[in-house]
N, C-alpha and C positions, 0 to 999 in steps of 0.2 A: 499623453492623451488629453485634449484638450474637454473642459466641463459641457457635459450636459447639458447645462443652464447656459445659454451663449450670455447671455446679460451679467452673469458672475464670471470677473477672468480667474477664477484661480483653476490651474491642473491640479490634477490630483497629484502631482510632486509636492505642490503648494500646501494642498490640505495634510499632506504627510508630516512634512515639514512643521507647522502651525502643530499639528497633533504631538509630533516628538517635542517640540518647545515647552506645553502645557501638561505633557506626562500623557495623555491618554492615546490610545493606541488606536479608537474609530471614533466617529464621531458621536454614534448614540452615547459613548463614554461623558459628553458633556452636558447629557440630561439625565444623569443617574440618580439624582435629588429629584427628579419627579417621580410621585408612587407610580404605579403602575397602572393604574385605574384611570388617572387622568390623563394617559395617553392614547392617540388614536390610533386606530391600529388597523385601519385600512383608510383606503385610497380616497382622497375628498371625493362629494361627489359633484365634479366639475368636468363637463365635457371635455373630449380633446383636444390639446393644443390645433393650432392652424399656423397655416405657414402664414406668412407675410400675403402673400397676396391672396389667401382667401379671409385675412383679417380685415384688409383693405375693402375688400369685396361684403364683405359681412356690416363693417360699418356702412357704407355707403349706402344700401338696400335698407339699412334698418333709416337713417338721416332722410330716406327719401319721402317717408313714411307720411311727415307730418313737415310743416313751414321749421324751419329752424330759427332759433330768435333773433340768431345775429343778422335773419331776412326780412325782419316785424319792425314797423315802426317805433319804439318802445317809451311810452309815457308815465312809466313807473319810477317813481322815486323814492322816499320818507325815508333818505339817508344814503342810498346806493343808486349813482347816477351814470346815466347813458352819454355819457362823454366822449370827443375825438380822441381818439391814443398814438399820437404823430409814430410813422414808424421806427423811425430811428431808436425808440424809449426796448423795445424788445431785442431789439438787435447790441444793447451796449450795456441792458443789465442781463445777456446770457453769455455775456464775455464769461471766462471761466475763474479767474481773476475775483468777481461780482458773484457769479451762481453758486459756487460752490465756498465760499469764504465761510469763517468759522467764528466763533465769539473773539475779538480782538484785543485779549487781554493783554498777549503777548506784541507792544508797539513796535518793536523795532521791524516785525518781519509783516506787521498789519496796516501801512503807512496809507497805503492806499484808499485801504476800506475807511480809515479815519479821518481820511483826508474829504471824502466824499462825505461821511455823514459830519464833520464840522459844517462841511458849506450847505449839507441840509439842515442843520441848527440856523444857522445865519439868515438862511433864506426864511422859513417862517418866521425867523424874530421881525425879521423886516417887513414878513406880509401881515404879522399879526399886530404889529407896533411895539411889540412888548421886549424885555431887555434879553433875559435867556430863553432858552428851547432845552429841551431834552431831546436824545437821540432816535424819539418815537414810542409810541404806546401799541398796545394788539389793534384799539380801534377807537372810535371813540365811543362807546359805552363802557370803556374799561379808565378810558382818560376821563368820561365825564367823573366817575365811581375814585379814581385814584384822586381829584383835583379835590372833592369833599373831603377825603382823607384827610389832604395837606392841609386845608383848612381848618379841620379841627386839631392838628396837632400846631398847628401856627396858632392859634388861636386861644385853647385852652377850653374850646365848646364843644357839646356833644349832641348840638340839632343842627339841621342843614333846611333850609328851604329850597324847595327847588318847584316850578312854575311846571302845571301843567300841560302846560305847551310845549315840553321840550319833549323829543323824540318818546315815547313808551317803552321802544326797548332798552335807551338810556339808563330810563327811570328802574327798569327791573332790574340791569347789571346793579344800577347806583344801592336798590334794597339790599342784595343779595349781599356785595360789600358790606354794608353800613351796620346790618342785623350781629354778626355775631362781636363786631366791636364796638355795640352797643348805643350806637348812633341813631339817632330818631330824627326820621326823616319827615318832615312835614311840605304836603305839596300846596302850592297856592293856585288860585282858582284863575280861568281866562276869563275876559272878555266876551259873552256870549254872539254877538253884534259886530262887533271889529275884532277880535279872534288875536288882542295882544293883552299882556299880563297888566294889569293894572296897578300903579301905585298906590293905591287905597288897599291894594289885597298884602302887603308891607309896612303896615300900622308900627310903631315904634315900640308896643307890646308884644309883636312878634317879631323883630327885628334885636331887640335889646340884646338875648341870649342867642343869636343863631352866629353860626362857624361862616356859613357863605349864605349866599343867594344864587343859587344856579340858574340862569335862562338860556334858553338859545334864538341867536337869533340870524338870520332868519328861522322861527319854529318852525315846528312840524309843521304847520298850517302853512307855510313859506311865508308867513307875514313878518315884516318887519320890526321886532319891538322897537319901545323908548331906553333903549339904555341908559343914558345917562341919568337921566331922573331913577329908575330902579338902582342904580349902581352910588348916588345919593342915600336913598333909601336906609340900604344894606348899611352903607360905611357909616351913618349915624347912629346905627346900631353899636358899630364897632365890629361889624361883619369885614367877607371878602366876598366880590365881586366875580363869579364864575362865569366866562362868558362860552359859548357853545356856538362854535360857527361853521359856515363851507365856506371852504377857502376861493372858492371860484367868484363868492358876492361880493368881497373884500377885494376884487378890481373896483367897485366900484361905489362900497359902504365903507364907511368907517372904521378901522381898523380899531379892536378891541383897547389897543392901550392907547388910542383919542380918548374913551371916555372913561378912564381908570380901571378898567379891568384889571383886577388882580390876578386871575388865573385864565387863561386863553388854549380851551380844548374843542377838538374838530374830526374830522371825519376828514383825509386826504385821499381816498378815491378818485375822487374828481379829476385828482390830477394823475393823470396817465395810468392809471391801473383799474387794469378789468372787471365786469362788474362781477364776474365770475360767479353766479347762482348765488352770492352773498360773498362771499371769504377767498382766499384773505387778505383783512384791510390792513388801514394805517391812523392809527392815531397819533394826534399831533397835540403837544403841551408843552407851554409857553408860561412865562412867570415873571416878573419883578426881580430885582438882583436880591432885594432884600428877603426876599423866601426861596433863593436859588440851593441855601443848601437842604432846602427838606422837600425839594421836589423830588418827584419817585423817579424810577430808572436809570439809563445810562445817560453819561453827557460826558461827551468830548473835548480837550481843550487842546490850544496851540499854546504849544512852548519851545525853548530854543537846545539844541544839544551843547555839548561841551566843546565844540568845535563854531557855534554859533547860529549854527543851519537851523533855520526852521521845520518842526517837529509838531506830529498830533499825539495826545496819550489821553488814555480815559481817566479822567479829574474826578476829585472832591467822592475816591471813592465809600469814603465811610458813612454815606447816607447810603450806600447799598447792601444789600439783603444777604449779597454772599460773604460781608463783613461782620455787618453787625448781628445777624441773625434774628431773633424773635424783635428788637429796637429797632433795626431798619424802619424808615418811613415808608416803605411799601414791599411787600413780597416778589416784584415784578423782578425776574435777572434775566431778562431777555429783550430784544427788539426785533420793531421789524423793518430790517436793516435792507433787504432788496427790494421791500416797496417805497422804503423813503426813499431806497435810491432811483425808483421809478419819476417820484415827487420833484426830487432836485433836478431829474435831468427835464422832466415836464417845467419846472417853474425857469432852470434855464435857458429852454429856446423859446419860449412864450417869453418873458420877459416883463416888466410893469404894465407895458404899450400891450402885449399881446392876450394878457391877464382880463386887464381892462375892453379890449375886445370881445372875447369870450363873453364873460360876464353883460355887456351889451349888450349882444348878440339873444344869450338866453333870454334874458329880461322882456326885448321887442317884441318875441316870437311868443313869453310866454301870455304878455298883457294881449296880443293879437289874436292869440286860441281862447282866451278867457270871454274878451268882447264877442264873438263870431258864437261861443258854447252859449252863455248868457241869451243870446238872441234866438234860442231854439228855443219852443214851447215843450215845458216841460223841463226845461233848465233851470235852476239858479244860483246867484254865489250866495252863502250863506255869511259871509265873515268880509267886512269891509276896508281892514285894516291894508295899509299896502305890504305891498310882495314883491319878489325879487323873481322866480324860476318856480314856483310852486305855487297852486291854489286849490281851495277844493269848492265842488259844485255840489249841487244836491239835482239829482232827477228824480221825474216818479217812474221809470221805468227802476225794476229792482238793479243792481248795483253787480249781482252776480252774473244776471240775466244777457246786461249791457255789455260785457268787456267778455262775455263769451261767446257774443254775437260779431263783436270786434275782431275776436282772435282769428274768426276762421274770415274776417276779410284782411289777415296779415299785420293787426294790430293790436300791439298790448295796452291796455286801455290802463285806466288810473286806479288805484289800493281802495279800497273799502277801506273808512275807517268807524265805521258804527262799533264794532268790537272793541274798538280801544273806546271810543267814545260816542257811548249809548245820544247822548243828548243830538248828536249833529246825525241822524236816520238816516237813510238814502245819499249817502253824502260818501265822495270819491277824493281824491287825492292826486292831482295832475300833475306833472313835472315837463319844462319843456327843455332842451339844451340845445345848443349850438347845433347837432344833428339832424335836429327835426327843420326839414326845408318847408318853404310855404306851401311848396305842392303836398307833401304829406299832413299837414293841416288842413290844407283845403279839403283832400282827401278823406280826411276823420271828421269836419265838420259836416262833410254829405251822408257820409254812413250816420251819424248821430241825427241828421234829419228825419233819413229813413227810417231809422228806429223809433225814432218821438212819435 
């Protein structure tokens, strides 16, 4: 008699079977360690099942209800972007092979899977400039938080600077790390004016003792910083250089190890994975050969069998957590292995040419909604510095008021960021990508008339 549960194959032969193997005779036999008090003892209380087509039916009427997003213009960003997802990228990481693959410790029977995440190492070394990659971070507020890490154990310091301009929730993951391993983290101030970090706010009094200098650039703000001069800075101190980027700008900016970045962490969303209500992403960390061995996580190498064949296996594991234990340079034993592989197959049919398109692309559309926003009364850009896909405006209509007045004509309008930063008031957060056609610009620049 086949199970109850059509989603679980096993007959109840099977569970017999399983039970004879482990000694017990039912199955409540294997919750006998819970008291009796913690268990529930009636029925959840969840409506009843539905067959298939009145689940169908059910979703459908509930979806009709309100615009669905993936029907919304969508102009939100500050780290998670509305990006094309070619469709081939869905169809080749739910091979079965890719979906259901398992931590790849064992190489001989995991070729596959490590054969794909080498050429996603490879690939960001290339997009980032820089010489290794690791096999991926959770995301990057957990990459910006681990690259501090590496820093101070490279280093032999226990302050980090890191520039007010880089994401907020970066900056929170980066606390929350740094507090109980006693790391003091000091932020330095933007540009009120041009909205980039200034080298004056890097004095050689604060530079002397610090582990990194963390920025990101393009920031929060989407503005561009001066890297190279910060990244001077820092290494006169006797610092490392933390650089924090979208890989989508890097078709067409500078690539982190042009201007000596020591450490190169990002946010790979962009490339071909969902914006999915936030999760789950891809961090991406990249490094110097010379601090390759105290980078955190997994990293892959190619090497040759005893027959000569070329071979992947997970390298240099004794910087890992599940070696060295409480020494390991970082607690991380995990990746994330289906979204890089979303990343590698995005960066391989885009290509340098098709990278740099992109990236073009978002840039024109976004300086051309900025000029068009700016020209409505009651508009302004507050922060002059340039930008790449992101800006923010300040209006006097309220900021909540606007982008709810937006929503109900089909448009998700741009992030309030007064909460993170009090100083810049009335002030939004726009993002534009490859997506947004000029007709839907033209489109949000009429509705933002009407509203002014």
């Amino acid at each position: 008699m086949g199970s109850p549960h059509r989603f679980i194959p096993n007959t109840e032969a099977d569970v017999q079977a399983m039970l004879e193997v482990v000694g017990a005779s039912r199955i409540d036999d294997l919750f006998a360690d819970i008291p009796q008090e913690f268990r529930l003892t009636r029925p959840l209380a969840m409506p009843a099942a539905l067959t298939e087509p009145e689940l169908m039916s059910e979703l459908s009427r509930l979806s009709s209800k309100c615009a669905n997003a993936d029907e919304c213009a969508c102009y939100l960003g500050a780290g998670i972007y509305d990006h094309y997802i070619p469709s081939v990228i869905d169809h080749m990481i739910s091979r079965g092979e890719f979906y259901t693959a398992y931590t790849p410790y064992q190489a001989e029977v995991s070729q596959g899977t490590l054969q794909a995440i080498f050429e996603y190492q490879t690939m960001i070394s290339e997009l980032t400039g820089m010489e290794v990659s690791n096999a991926s971070m959770y995301d990057a507020g957990t990459g910006t938080a681990e690259a501090a890490i590496m820093a101070c154990a490279s280093t032999r310091r226990s302050k980090v600077l890191v520039s007010k301009a880089v994401n907020p929730r970066y900056r929170q993951v980066l606390q929350t790390y740094a507090a109980p391993r006693g790391i003091d983290v000091t932020e330095v101030d933007f540009c009120k004016s041009r909205g980039v970090t200034p080298v004056s706010q890097v004095p050689a009094s604060l530079a002397e003792d610090a582990a990194c200098l963390i920025v990101q650039s393009p920031n929060y703000f989407g503005i561009v910083e001066e890297m190279d001069q910060l990244g001077e800075a820092v290494h006169a101190g006797g610092g490392l250089l933390v650089a924090v980027v979208n890989p989508i700008s890097l078709g067409i900016l500078a690539p982190p190890g042009s201007y000596g970045a020591d450490i190169a962490v990002g946010e790979g969303q962009p490339m071909g994975i969902s914006m999915s209500f936030g999760g789950p992403l891809l961090g991406f960390f990249a490094t110097t050969s010379k601090l390759m061995r105290k980078m955190p996580g997994r990293l892959v190498g190619q090497t040759v069998d005893d027959a000569g064949r070329r071979g992947f296996a997970l390298t240099l594991q004794a910087r890992e957590q599940h070696i060295r234990r409480e020494s390991a340079t970082s607690n991380i034993c995990s990746n994330e292995a289906l979204c890089a592989l979303a990343s590698t197959i995005y960066m391989s049919l885009m290509g340098p040419a098709g990278m740099r398109k992109v990236a073009e692309i978002c840039t024109y559309r976004a300086h051309y909604l900025r000029d068009r926003m700016e020209s409505i009364a009651g508009f302004q850009i507050p922060l002059s510095g340039p930008f790449f896909n992101e800006f923010v405006v300040r209006s006097s209509m309220p900021c909540d008021d606007m982008n709810e007045e937006l929503l109900a004509a089909g448009i998700i309008g741009g992030k309030t960021i007064e909460p993170e930063y009090p100083e810049l008031s009335g002030c939004t957060l726009w993002a534009v990508t490859e997506k947004r056609t000029r007709e839907q610009l033209d489109t949000l620049i009429r509705e933002l008339e009407v509203l002014a």
